[in-house]
N, C-alpha and C positions, 0 to 999 in steps of 0.2 A: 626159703623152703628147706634148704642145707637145717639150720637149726634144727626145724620143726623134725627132718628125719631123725638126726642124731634122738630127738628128745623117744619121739614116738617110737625107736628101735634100742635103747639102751640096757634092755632086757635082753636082747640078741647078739648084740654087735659090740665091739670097744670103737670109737673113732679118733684120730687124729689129723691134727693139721699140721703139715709140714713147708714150713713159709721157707719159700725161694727169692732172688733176687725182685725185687720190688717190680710189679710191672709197669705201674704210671709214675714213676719216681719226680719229684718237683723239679728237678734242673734237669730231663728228659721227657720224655713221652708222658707227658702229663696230662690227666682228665679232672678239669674241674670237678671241685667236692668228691673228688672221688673218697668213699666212706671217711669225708673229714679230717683227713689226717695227710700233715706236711711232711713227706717222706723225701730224702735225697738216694740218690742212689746211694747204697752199701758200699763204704771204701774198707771197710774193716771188720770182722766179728762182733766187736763192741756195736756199731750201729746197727748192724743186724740184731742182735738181740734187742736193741732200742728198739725197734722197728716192730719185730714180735711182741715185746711189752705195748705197746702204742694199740695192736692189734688186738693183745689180751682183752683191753678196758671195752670192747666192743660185747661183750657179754659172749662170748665165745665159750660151748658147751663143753667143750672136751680139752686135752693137750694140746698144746702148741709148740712142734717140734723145730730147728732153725736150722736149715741145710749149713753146710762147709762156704765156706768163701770162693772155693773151687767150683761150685755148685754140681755136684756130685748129685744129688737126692736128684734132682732140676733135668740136668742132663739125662740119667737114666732113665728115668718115669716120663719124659717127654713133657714136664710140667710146668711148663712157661706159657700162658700166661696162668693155668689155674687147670687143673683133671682132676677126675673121682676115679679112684679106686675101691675094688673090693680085694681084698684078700684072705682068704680061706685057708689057715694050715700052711702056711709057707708058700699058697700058689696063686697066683693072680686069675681069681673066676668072673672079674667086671674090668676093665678097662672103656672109661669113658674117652669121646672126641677131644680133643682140646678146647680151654674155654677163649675166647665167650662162647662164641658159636655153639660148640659141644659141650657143653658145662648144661647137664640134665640131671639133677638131681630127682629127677621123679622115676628113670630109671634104677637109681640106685635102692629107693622105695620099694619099685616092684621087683627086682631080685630079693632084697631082703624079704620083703613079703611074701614071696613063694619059698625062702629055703626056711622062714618060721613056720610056716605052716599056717 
């Protein structure tokens, strides 16, 4: 459903994806097939951009940005395992639950769809 908003609001919005440490990494907390791809936890920058590249090939609509190794991006946004954000002009006007649980992209729908009109 994530694509389909990107697609359906790209007139409105810019979106991007900012990939944090892996969540089901293969040598830890791992979920079968998870979206197909053998992922090790990130020991370095270098695998994390691997890791992002791997992610790319998933037809991914928009940027794919690749947090710090310190996970900076992760920490601050509370983005482990996966949130939506909106941001407006410098200001955070959506803050999703954390995923999975919280991970509603139908809310992020209806926001955009009430600030386009």
């Amino acid at each position: 459903m994530v694509k389909q908003v990107m697609s359906d609001f790209a007139a409105v919005a810019d979106f991007v994806v900012v990939y944090v440490a892996e969540a089901h990494p293969t040598d830890g907390w791992a979920i079968s097939g998870h979206m197909s791809m053998d992922i090790k936890q990130h020991r370095s920058l270098e695998e994390r951009l691997a890791a992002a590249e791997m992610l790319a090939l998933h037809d991914i609509p928009c940027p794919i940005l690749v947090d710090t190794m310190d996970n900076a991006a992760a920490r601050a946004y509370a983005a482990i395992p996966d949130r939506l954000y909106i941001v407006l002009d410098g200001v955070c006007v959506y803050k999703g639950e954390q995923g999975p649980n919280g991970y509603h992209p139908e809310e992020v729908r209806d926001w955009l769809q009430k600030f386009s009109g």
